[in-house]
Backbone as XML, in Angstrom:
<?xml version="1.0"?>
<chain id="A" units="angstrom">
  <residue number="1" name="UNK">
    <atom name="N" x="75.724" y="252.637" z="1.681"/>
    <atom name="CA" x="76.572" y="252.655" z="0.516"/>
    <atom name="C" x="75.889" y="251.881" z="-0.615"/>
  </residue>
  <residue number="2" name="UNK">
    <atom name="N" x="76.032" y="252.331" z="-1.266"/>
    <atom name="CA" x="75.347" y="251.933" z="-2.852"/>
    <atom name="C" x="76.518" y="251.160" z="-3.903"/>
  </residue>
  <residue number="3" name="UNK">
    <atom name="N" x="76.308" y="249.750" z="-4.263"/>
    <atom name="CA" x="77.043" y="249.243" z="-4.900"/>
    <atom name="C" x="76.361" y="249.037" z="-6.433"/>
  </residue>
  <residue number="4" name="UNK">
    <atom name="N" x="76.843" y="249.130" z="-7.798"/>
    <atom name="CA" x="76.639" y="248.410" z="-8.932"/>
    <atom name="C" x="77.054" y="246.887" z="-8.752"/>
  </residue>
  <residue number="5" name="UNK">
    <atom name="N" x="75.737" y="246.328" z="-9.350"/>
    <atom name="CA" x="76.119" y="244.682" z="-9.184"/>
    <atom name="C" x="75.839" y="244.278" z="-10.521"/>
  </residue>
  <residue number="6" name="UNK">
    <atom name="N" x="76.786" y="243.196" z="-11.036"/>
    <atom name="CA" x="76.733" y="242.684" z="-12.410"/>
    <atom name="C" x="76.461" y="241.873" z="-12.262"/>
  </residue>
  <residue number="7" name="UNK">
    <atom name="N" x="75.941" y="241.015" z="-13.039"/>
    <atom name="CA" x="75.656" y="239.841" z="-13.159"/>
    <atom name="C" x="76.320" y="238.630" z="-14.298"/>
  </residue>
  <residue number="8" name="UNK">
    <atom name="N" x="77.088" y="237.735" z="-14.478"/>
    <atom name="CA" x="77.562" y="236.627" z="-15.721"/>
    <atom name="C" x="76.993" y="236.156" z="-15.622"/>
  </residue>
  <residue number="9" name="UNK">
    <atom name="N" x="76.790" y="236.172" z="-16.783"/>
    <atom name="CA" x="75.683" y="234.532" z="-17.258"/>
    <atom name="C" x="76.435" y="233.802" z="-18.272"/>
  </residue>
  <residue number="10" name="UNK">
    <atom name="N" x="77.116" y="232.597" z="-18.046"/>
    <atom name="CA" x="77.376" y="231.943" z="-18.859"/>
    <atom name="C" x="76.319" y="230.882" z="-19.451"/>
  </residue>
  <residue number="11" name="UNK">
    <atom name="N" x="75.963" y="231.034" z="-20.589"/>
    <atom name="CA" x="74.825" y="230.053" z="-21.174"/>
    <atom name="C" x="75.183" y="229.421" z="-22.526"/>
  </residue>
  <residue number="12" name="UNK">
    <atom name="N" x="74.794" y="227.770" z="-22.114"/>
    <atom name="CA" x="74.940" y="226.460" z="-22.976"/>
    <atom name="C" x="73.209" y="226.244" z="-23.615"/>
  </residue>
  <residue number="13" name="UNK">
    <atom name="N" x="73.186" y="226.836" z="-24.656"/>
    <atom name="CA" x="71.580" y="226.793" z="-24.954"/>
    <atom name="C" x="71.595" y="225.360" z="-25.325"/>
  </residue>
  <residue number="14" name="UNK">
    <atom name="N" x="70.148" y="224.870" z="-24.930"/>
    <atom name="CA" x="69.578" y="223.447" z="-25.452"/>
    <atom name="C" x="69.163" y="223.742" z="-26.902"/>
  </residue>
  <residue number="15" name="UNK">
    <atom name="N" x="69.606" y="222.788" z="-27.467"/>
    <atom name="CA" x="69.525" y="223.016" z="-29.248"/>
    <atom name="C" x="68.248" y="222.413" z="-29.757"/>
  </residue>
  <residue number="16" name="UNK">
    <atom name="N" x="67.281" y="221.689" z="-29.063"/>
    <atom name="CA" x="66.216" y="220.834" z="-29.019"/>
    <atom name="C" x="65.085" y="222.446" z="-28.330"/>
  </residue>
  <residue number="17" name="UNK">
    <atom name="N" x="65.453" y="223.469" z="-27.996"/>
    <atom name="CA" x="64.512" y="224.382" z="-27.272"/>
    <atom name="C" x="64.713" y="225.356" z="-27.675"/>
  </residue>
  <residue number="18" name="UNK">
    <atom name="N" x="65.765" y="225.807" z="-28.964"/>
    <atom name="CA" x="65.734" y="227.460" z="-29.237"/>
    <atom name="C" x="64.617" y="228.297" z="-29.327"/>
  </residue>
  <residue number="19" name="UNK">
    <atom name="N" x="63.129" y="227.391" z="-29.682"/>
    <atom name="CA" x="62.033" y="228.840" z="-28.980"/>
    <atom name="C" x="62.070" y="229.265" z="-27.743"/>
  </residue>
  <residue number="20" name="UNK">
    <atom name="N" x="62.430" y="228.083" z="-26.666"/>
    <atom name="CA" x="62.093" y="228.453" z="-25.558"/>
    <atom name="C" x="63.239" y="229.559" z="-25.171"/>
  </residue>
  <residue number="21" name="UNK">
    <atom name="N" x="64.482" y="229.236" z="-25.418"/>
    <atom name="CA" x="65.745" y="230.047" z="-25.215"/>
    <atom name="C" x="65.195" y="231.735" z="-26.324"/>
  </residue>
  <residue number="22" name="UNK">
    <atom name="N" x="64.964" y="231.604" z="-27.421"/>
    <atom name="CA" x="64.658" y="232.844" z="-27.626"/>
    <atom name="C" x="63.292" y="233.493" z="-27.209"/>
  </residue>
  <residue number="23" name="UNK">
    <atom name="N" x="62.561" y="233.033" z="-26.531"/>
    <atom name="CA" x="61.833" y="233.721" z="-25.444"/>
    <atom name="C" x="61.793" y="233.975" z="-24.023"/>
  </residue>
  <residue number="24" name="UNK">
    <atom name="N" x="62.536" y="233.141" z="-23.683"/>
    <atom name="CA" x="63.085" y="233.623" z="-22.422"/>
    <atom name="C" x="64.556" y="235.262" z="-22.798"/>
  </residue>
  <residue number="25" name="UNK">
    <atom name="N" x="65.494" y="235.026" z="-24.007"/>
    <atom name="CA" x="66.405" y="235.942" z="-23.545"/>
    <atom name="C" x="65.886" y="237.025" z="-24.249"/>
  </residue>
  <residue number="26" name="UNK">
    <atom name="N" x="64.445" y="237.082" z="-25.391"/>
    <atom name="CA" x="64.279" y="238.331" z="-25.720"/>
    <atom name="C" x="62.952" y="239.049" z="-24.408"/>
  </residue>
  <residue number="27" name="UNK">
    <atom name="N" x="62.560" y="238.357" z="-23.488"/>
    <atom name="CA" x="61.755" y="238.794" z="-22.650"/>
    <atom name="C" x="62.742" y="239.159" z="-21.473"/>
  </residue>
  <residue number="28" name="UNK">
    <atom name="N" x="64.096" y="238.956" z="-21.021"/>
    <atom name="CA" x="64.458" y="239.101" z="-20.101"/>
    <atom name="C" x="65.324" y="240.893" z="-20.441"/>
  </residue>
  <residue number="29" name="UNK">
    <atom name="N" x="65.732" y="241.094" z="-21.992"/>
    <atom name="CA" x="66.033" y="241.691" z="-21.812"/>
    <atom name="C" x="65.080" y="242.985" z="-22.148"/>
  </residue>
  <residue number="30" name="UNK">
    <atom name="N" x="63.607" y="243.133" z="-21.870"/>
    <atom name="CA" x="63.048" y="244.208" z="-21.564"/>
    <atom name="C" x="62.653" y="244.076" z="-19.936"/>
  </residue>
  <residue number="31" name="UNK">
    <atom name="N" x="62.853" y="243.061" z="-19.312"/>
    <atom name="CA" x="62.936" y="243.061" z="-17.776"/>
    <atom name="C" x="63.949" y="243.877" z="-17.251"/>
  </residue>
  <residue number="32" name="UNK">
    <atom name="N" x="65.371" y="243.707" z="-18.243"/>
    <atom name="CA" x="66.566" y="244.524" z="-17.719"/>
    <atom name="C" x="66.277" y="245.645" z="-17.728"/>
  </residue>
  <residue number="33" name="UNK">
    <atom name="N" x="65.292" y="246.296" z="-18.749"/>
    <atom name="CA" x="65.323" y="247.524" z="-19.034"/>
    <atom name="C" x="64.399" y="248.509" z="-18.121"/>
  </residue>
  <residue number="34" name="UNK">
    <atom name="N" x="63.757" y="247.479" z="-17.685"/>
    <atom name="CA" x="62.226" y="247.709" z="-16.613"/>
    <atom name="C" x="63.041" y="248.153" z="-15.155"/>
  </residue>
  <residue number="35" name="UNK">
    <atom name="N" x="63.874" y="247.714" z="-14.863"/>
    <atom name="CA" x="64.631" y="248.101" z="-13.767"/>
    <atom name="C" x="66.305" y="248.680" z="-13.854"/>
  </residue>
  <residue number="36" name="UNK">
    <atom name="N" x="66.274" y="249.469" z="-15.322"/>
    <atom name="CA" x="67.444" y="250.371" z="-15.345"/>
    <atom name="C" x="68.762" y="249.092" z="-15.593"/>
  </residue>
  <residue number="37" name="UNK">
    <atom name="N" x="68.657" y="248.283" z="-15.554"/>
    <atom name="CA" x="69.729" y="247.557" z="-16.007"/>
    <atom name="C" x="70.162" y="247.358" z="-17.467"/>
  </residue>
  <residue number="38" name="UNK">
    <atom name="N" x="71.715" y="247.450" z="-17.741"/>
    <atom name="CA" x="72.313" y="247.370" z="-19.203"/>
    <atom name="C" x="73.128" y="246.451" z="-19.412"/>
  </residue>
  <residue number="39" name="UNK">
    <atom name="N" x="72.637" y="245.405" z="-20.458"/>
    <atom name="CA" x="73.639" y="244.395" z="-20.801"/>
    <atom name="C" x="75.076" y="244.980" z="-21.511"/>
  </residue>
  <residue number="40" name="UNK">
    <atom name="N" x="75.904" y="244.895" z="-20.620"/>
    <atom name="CA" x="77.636" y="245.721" z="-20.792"/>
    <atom name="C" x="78.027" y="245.137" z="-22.198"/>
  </residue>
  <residue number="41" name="UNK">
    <atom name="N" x="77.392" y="243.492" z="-22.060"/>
    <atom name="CA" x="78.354" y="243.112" z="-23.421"/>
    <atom name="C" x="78.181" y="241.657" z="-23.634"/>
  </residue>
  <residue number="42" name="UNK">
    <atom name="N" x="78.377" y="241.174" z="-24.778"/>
    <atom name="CA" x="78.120" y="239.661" z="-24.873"/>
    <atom name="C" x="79.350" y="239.031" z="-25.756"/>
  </residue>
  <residue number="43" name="UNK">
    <atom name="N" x="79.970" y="238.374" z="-24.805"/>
    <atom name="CA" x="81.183" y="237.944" z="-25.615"/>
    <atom name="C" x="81.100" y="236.433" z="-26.047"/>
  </residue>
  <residue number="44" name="UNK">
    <atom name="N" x="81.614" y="236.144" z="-27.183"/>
    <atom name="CA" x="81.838" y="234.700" z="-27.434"/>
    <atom name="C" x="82.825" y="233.743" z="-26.809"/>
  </residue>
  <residue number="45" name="UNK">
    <atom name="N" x="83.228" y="232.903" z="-26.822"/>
    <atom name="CA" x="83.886" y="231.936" z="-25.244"/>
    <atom name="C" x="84.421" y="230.670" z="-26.063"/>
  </residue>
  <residue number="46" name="UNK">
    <atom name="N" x="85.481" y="230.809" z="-26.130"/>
    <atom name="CA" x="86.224" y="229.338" z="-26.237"/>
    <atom name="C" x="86.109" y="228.535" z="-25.438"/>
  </residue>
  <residue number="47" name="UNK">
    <atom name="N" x="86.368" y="228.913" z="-24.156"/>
    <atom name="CA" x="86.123" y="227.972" z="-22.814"/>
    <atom name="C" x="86.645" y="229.216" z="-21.932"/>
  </residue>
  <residue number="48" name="UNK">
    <atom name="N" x="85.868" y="228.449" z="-20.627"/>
    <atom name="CA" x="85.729" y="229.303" z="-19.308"/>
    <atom name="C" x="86.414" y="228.364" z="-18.612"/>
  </residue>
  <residue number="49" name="UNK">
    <atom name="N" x="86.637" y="228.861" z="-17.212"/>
    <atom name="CA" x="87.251" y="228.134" z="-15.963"/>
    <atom name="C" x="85.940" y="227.425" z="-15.416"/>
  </residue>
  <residue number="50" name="UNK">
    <atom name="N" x="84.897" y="227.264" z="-15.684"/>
    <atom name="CA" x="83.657" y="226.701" z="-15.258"/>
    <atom name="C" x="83.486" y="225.482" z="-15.901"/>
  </residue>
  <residue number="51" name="UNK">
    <atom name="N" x="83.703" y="225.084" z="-16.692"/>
    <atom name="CA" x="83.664" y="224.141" z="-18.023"/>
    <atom name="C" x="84.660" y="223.882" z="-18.694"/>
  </residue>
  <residue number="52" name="UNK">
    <atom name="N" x="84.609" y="222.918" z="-19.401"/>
    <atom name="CA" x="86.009" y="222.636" z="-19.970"/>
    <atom name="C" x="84.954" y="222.384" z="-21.760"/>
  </residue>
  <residue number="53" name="UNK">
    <atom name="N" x="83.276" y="222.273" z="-21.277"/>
    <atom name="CA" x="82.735" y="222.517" z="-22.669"/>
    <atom name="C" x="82.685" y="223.763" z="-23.346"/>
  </residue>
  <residue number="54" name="UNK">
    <atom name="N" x="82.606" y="224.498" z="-24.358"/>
    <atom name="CA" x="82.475" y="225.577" z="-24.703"/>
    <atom name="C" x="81.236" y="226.020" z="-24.629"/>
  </residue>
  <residue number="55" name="UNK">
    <atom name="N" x="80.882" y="226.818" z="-23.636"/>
    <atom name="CA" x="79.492" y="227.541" z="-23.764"/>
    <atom name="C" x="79.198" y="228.313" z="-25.355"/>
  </residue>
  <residue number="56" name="UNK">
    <atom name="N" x="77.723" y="228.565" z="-25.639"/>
    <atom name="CA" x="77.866" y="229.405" z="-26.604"/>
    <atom name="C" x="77.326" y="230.672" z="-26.295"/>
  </residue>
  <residue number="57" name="UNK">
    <atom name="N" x="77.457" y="231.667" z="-24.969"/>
    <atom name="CA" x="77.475" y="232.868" z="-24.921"/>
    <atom name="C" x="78.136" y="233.207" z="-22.881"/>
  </residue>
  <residue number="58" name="UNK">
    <atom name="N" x="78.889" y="234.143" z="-23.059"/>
    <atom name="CA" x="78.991" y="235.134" z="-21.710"/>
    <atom name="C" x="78.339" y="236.188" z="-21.898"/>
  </residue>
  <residue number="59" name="UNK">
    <atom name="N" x="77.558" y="237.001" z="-20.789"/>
    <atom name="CA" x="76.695" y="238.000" z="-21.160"/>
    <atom name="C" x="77.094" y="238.426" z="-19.630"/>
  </residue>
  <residue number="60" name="UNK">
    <atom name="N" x="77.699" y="239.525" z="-19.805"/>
    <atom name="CA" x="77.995" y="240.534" z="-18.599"/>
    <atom name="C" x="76.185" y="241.706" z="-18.391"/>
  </residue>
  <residue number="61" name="UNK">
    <atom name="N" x="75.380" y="241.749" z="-17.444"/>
    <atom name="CA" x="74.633" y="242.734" z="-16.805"/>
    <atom name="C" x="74.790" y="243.795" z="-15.701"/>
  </residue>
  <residue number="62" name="UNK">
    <atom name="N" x="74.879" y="244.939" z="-16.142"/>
    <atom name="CA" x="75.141" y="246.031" z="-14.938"/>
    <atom name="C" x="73.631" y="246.571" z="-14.038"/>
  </residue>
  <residue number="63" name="UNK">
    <atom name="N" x="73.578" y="245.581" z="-12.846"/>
    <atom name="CA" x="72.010" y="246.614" z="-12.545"/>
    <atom name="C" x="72.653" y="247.919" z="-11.756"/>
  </residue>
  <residue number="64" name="UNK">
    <atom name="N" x="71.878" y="248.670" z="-11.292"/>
    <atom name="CA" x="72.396" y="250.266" z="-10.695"/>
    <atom name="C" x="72.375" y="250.138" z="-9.054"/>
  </residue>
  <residue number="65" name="UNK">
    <atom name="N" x="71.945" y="248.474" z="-8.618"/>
    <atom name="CA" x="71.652" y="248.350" z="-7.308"/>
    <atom name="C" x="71.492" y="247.270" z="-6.972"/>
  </residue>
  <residue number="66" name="UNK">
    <atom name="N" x="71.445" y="247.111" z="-5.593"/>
    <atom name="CA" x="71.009" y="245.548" z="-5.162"/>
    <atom name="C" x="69.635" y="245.590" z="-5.513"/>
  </residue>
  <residue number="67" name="UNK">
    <atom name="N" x="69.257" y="246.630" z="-4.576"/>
    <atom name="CA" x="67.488" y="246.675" z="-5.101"/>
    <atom name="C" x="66.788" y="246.405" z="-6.241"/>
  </residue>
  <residue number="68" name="UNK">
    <atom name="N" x="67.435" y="246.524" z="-7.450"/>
    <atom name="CA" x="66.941" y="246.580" z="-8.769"/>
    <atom name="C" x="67.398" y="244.897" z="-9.208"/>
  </residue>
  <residue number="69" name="UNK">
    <atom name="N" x="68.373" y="244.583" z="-8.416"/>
    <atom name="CA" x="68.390" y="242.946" z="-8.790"/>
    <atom name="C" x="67.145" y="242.330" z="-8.093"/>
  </residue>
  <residue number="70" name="UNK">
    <atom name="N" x="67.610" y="242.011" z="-7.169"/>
    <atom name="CA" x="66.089" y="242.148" z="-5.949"/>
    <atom name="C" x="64.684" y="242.170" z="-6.553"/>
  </residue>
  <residue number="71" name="UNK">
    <atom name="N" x="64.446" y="242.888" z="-7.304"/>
    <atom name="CA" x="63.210" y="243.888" z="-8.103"/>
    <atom name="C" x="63.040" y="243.149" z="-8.814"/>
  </residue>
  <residue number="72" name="UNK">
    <atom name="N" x="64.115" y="242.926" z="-9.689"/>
    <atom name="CA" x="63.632" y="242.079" z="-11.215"/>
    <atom name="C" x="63.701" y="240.480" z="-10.925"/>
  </residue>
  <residue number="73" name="UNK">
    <atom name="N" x="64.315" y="239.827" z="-10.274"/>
    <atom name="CA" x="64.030" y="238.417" z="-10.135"/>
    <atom name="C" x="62.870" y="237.939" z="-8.996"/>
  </residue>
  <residue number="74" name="UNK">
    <atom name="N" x="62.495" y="238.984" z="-8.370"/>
    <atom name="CA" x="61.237" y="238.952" z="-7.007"/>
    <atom name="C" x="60.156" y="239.138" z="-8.354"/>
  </residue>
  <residue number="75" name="UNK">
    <atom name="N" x="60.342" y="239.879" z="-9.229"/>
    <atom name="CA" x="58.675" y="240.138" z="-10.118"/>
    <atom name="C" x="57.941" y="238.751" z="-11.051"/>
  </residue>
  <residue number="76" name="UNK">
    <atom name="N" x="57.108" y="239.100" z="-10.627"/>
    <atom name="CA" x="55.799" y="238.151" z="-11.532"/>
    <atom name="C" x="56.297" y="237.704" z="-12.561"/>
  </residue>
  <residue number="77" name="UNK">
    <atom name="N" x="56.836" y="238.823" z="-13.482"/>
    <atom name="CA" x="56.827" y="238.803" z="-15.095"/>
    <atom name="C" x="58.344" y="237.935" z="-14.953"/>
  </residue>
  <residue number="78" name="UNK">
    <atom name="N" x="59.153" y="237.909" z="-14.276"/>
    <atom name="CA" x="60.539" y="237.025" z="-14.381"/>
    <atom name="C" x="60.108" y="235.393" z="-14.176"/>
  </residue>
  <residue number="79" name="UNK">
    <atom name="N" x="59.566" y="235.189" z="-12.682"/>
    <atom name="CA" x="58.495" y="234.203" z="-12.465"/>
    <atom name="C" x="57.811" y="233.615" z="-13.563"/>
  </residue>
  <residue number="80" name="UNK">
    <atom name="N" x="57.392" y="233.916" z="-14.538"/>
    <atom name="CA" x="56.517" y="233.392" z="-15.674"/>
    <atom name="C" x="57.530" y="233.342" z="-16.542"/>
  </residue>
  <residue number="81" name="UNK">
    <atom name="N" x="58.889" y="233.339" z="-16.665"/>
    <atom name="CA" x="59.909" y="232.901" z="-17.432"/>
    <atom name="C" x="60.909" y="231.658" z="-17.391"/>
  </residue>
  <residue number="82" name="UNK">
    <atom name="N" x="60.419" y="231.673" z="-15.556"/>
    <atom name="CA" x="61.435" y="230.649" z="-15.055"/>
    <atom name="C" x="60.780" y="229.286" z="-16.327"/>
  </residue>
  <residue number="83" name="UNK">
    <atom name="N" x="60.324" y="228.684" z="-16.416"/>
    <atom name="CA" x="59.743" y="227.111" z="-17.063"/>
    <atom name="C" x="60.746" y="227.606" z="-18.892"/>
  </residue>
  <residue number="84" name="UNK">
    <atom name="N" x="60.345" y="228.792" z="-19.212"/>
    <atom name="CA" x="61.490" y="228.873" z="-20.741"/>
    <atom name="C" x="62.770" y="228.790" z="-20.404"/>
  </residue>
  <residue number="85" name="UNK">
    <atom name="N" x="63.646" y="229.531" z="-19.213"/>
    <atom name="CA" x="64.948" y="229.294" z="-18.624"/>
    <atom name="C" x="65.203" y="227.828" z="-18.727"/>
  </residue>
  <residue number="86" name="UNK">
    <atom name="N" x="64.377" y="227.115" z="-17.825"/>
    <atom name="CA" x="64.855" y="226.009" z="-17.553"/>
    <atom name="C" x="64.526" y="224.880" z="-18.723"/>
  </residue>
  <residue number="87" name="UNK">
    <atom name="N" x="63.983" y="225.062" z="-19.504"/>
    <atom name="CA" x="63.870" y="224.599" z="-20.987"/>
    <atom name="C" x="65.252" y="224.935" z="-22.569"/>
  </residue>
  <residue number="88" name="UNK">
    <atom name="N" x="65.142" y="226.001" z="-22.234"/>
    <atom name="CA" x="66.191" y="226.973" z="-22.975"/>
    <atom name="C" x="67.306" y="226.616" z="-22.932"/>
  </residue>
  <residue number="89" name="UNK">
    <atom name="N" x="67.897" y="226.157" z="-21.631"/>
    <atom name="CA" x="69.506" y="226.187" z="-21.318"/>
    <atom name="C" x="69.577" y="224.593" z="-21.050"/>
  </residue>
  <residue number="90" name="UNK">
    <atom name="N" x="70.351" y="224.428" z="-21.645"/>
    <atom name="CA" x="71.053" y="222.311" z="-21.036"/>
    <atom name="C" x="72.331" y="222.814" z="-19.968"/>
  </residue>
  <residue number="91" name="UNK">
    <atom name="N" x="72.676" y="224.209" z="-19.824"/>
    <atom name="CA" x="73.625" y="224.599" z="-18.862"/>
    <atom name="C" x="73.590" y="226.190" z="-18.514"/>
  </residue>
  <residue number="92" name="UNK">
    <atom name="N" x="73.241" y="226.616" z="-17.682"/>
    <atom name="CA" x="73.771" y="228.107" z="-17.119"/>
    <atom name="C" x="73.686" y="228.262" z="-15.517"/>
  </residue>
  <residue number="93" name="UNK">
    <atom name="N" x="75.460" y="228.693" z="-15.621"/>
    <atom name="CA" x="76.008" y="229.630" z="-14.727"/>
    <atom name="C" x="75.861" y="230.734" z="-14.634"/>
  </residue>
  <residue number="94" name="UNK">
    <atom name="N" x="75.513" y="231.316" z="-13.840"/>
    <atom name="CA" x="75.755" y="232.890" z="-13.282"/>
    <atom name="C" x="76.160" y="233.139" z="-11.722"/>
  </residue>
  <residue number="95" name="UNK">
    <atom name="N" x="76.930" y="234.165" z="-12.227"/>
    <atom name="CA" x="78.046" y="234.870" z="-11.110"/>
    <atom name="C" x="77.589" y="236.280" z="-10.583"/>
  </residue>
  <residue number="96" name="UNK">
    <atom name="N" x="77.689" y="236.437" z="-9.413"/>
    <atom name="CA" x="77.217" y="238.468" z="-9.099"/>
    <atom name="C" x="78.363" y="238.787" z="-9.042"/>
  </residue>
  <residue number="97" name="UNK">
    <atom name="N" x="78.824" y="240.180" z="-9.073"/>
    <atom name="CA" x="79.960" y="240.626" z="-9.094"/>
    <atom name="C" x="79.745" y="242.045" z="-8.285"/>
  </residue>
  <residue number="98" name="UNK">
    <atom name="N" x="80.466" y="242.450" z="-7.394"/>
    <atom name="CA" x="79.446" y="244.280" z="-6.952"/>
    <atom name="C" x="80.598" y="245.155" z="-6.945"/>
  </residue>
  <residue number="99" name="UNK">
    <atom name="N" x="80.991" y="246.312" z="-7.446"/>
    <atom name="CA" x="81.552" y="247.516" z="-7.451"/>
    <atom name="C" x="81.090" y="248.575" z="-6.824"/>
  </residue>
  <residue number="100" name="UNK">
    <atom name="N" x="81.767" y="249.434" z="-6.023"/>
    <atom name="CA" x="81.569" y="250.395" z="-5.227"/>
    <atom name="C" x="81.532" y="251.672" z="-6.253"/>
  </residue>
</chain>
């Protein structure tokens, strides 16, 4: 059986790293695209049940598979992003979500 799996990302960008944050999220999203995945939507956030700070983005991802999640965080080119992620963000959550 074949499930769609989403992905949330709730992200608190570091304000001291917006290059690093805008190279990590404009490189991730031609990774999405590399393995058929579509960012559903990016909503703005007063507050979440995760925080009681206000993040400044939710970003819902639809991949078409486990495999294609699998795919894109196992590859090289994601790997050579992790050090901007972890520069980029002073906070992020993410959640999987899977639909039949």
């Amino acid at each position: 059986m074949n499930f769609k799996i989403f992905l949330i990302i709730i992200g608190f960008i570091n304000p001291q790293e917006q290059e690093s944050f805008e190279h990590y999220a404009s490189n991730m999203r031609v990774l999405y695209k590399s393995v058929n995945a579509t960012v559903i939507d990016k909503y703005p956030v007063v507050q979440t049940l995760v925080s009681d700070e206000k993040p400044d983005f939710v970003m819902v991802v639809e991949f078409p598979s486990q495999e294609a999640l699998a795919k894109l965080f196992s590859s090289e080119d994601y790997k050579k992003l992790v050090p901007f992620r972890e520069k980029g963000f002073k906070k992020l959550n993410v959640f999987l979500s899977k639909k039949e």
